[in-house]
Structures are given as C-alpha cells and as structure tokens.
Rosetta silent file (secondary structure, phi, psi, omega in degrees, C-alpha in Angstrom):
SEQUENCE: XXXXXXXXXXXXXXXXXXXXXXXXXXXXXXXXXXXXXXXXXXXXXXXXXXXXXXXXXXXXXXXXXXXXXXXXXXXXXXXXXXXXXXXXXXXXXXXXXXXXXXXXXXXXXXXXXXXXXXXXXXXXXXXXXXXXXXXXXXXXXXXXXXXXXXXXXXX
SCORE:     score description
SCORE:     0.000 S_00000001
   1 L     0.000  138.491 -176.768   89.294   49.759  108.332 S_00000001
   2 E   -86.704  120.081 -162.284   91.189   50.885  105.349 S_00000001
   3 E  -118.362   98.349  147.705   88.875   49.330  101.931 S_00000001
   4 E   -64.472  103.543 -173.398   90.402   49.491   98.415 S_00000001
   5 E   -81.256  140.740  149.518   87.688   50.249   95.802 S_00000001
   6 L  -123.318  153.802 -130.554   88.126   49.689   91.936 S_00000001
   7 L   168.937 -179.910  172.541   85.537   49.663   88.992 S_00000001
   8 L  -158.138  178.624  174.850   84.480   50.374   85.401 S_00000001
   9 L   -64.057  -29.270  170.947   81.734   52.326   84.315 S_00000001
  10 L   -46.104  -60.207  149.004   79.244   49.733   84.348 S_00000001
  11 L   -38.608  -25.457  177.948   79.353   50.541   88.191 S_00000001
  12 H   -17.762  -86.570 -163.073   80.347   53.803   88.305 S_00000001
  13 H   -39.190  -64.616  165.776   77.265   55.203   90.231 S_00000001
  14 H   -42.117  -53.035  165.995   77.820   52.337   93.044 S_00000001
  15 H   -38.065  -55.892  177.301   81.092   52.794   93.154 S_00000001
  16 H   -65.152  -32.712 -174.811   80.501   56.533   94.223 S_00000001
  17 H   -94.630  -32.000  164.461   77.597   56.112   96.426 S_00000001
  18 H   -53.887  -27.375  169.018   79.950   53.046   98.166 S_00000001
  19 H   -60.861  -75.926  164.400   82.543   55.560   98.270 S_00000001
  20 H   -65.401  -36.733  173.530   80.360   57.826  100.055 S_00000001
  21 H   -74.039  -34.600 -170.798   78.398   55.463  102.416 S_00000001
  22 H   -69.612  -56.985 -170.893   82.189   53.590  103.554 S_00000001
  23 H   -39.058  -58.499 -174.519   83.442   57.243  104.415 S_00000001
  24 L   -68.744    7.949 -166.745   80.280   57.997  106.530 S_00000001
  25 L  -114.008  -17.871 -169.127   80.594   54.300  108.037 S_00000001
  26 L    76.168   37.457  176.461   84.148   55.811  109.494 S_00000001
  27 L   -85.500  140.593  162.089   86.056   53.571  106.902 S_00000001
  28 E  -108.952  147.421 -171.041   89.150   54.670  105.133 S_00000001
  29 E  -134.502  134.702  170.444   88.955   54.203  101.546 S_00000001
  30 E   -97.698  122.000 -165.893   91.714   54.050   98.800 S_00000001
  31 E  -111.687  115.716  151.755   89.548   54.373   95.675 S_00000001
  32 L   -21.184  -41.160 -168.735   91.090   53.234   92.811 S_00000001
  33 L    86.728  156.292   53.482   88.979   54.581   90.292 S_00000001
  34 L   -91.318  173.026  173.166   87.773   55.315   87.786 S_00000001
  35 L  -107.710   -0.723 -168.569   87.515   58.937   88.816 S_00000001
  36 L  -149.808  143.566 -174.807   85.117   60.129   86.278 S_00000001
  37 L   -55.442  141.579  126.123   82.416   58.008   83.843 S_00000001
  38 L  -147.961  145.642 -152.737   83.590   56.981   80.852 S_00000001
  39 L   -61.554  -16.679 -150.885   81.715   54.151   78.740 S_00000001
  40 L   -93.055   -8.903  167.583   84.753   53.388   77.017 S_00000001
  41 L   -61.812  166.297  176.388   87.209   52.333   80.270 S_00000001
  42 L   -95.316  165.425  179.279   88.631   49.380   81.171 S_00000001
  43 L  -101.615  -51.251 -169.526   87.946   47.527   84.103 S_00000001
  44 H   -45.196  -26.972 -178.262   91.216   45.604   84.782 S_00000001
  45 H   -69.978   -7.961 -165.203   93.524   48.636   84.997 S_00000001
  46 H  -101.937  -28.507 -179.970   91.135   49.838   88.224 S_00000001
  47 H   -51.751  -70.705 -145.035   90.497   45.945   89.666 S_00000001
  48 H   -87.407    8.597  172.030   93.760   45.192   89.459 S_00000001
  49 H  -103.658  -41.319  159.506   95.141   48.169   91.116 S_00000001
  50 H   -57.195  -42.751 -177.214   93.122   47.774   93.686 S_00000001
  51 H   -74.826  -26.074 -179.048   93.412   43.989   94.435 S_00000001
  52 H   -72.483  -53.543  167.883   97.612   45.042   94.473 S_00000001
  53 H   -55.159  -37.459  174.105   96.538   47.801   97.026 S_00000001
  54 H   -69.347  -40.718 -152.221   94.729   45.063   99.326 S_00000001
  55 H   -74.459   -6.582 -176.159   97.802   42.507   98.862 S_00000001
  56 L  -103.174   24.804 -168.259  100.641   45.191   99.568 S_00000001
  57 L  -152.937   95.145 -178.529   98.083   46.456  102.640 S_00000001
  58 L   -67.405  167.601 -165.877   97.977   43.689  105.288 S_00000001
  59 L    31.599   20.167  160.511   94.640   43.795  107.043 S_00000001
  60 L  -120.249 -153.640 -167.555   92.477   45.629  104.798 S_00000001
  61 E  -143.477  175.209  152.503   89.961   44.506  102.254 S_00000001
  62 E  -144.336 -177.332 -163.758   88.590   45.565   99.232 S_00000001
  63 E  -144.234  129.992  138.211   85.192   45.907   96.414 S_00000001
  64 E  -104.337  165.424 -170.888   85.643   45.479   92.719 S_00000001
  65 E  -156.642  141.242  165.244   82.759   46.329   90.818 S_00000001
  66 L  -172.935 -171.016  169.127   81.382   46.173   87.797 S_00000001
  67 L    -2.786  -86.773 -134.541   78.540   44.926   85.243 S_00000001
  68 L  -120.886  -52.178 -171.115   78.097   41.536   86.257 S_00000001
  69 L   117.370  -21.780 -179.901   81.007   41.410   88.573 S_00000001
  70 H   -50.819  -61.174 -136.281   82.229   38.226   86.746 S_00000001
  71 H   -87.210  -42.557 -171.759   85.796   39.678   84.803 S_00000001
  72 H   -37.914  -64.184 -105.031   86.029   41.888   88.211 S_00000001
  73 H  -108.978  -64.359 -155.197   86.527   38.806   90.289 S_00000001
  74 H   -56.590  -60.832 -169.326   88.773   36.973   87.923 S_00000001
  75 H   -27.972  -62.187 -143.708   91.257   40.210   87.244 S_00000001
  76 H   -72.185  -46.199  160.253   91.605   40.621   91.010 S_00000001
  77 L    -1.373  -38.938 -139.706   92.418   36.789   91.442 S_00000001
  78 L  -129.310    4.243  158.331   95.195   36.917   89.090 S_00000001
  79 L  -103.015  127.135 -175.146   97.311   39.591   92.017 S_00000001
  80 L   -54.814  142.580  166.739   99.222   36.873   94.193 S_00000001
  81 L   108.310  -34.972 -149.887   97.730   36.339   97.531 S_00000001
  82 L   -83.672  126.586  160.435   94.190   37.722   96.662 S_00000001
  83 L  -114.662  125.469 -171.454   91.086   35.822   97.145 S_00000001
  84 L  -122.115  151.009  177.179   88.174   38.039   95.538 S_00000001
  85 E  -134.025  107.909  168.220   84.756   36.401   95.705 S_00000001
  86 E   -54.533  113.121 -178.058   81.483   37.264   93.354 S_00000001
  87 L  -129.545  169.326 -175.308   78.635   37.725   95.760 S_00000001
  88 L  -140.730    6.188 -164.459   75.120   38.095   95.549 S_00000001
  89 L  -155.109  130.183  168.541   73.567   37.940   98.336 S_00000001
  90 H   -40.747  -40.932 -175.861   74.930   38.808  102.286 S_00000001
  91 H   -81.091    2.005  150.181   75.059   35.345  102.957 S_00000001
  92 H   -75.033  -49.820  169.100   77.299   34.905  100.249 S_00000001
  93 H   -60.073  -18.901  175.205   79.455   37.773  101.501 S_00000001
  94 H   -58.004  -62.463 -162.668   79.395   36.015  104.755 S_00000001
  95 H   -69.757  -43.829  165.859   80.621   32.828  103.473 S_00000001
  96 H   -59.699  -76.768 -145.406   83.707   34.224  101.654 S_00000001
  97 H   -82.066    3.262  178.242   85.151   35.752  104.760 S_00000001
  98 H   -89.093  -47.323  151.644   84.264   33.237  106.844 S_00000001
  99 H  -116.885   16.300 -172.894   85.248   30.373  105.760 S_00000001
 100 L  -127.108    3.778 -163.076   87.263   31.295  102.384 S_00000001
 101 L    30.040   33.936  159.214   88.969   34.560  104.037 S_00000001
 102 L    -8.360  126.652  174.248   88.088   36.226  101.355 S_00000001
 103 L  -131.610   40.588  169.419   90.042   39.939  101.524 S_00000001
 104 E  -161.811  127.069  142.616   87.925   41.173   98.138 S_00000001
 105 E   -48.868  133.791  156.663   83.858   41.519   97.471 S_00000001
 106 E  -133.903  165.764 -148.777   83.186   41.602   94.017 S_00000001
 107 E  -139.886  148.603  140.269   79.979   43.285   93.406 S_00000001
 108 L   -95.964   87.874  -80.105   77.759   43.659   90.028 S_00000001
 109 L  -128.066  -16.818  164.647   76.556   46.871   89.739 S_00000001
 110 L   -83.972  -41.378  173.227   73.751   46.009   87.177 S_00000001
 111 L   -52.196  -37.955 -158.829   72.465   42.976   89.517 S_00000001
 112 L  -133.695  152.791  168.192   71.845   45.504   92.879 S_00000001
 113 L   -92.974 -169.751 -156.568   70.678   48.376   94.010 S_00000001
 114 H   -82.829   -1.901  179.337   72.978   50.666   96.002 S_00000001
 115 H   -82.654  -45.421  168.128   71.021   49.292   99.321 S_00000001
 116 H   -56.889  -40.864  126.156   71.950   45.811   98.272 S_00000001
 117 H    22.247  -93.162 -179.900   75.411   46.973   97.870 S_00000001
 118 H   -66.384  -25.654  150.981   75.851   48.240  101.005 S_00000001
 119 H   -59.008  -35.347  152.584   74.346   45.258  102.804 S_00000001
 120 H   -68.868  -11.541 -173.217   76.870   43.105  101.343 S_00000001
 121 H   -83.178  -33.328 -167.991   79.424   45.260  101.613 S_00000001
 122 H  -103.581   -6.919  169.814   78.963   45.745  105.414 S_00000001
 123 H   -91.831  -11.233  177.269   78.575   42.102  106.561 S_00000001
 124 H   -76.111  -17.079 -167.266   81.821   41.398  104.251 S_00000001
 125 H  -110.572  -32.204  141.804   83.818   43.985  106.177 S_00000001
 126 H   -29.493  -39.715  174.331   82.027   42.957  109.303 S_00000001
 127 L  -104.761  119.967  171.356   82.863   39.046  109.210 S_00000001
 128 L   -49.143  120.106  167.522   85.717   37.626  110.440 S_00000001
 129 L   -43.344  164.289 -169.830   87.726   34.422  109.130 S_00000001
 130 L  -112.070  -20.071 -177.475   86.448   31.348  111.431 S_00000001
 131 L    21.115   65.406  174.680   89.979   30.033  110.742 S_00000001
 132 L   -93.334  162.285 -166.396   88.483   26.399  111.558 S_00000001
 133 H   -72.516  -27.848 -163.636   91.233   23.945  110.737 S_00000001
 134 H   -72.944  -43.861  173.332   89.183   22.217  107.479 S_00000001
 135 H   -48.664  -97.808 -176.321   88.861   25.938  106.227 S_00000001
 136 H   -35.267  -72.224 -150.121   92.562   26.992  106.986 S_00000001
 137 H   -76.344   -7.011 -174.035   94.395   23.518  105.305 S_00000001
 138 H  -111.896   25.635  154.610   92.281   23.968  102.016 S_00000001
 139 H  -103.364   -9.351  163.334   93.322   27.529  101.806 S_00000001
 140 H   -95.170    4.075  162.241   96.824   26.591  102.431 S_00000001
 141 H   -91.000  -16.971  171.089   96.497   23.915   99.684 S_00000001
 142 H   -82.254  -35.900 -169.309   95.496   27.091   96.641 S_00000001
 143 H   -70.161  -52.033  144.449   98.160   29.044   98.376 S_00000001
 144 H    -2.207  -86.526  161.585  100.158   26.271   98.012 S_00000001
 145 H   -43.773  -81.730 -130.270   99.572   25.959   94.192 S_00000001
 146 H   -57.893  -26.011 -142.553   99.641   29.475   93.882 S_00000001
 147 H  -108.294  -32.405 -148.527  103.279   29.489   95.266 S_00000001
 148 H  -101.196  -62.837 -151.417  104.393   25.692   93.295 S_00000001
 149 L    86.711  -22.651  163.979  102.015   24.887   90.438 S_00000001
 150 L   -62.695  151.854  156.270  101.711   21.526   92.483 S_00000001
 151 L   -78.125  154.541  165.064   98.913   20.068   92.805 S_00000001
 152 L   -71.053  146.252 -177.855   97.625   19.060   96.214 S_00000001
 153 L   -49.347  159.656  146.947   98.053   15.545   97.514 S_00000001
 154 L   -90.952  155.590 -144.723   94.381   13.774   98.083 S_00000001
 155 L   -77.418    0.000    0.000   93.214   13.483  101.341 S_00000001
C-alpha cells in the first residue's frame, strides 16, 4: 500500500522510525516531511501536503503526526475529500476505517511510544471500510456539506 506521511518536529523521531518500520512492512511511503529536525517548523505545510497526496492518490492512506496530534488532524481535514481521525488507541484506529473510512491516522507523538505507533498504525492500514448502509449515508451527508454548505435534512 502506498502511505503518505507528514509531521513537525514534535514527532520527528516517530515519524522516522514509522518511516522505517512501513518500508520493512513492504509499504510504499511518500514522506512528506519534514526531512530534517527543526524546533522551529511548521506543521501544516507537511500535514497538508500530505493529506493532498492521499486525496490526489485514490486508494492509499496516510499518518500526520505531531505533539498532541490535535492541529494535525484539523489541517488535514481542511484538503477536500479527506477524513483524518485523532487516535489513541487501536481500537480507535479501527473505528475510523471501519465505520468512518477514515483514509488519514493522526498520531501524537508525545502521547506514544514508537510501539504504540506502530500498533495503530498497522490495524489502521489493515482495516477495511464495513461500508454498512447507516455508515455509508452519514458519510455521504459531510460529503454532501462539504460539496453544498447544506445542511443535511433530519432523519
């Protein structure tokens, strides 16, 4: 599977060892960057290059990363199409692609260690949408918005 990675520094070291574990997993990975630490980067120019690399790359996914994981999540949000999810747990990583079809992990890189990481990282690239119909119509009603600015009808 082809994974686009993005960061900040907060993450760096995850980033790199994620980088390194997806290669050795037989993954292809377009890494975003940064390419080198510095405290002083931004996150959004590497997020948001990345979340544009999943939506211009049908079927692959991607990991933002950073601090917390929070401003990752939003940035990548804010490229049409993308649903990025903050997880914390595998069964949170689960849950996005399964029922939200999540096609972006956002990770905090101060929250986990690089084992933790990589456990979420490989059941998110591992689980499949479920594409049950209740799932599928309320992701076609934010797609919807996304496309309008209407709001959705109530049920």
């Amino acid at each position: 599977m082809r994974v686009h990675i993005g960061g900040d520094h907060a993450a760096y070291e995850m980033q790199r060892g994620l980088v390194e574990w997806l290669v050795e997993q037989g993954h292809e990975v377009v890494d975003h960057g940064p390419a080198q630490y510095d405290e002083h980067d931004n996150y959004p120019v590497y997020v948001l290059r990345a979340a544009e690399g999943v939506a211009a790359d049908p079927g692959s996914l991607g990991i933002v990363l950073g601090g917390s994981g929070n401003g990752e999540q939003m940035a990548a949000n804010k490229v049409k199409g993308i649903r990025a999810a903050l997880c914390y747990s595998t069964e949170l990583a689960q849950l996005a692609r399964e029922h939200n079809d999540a096609q972006i992990i956002s990770l905090g890189g101060r929250f986990h260690t690089q084992e933790q990481a990589q456990a979420m990282v490989k059941v998110f690239l591992e689980t499949p949408y479920a594409g049950v119909a209740r799932h599928q119509r309320r992701l076609d009603m934010v797609t919807a918005y996304e496309n309008s600015g209407e709001l959705p009808a109530e049920d």
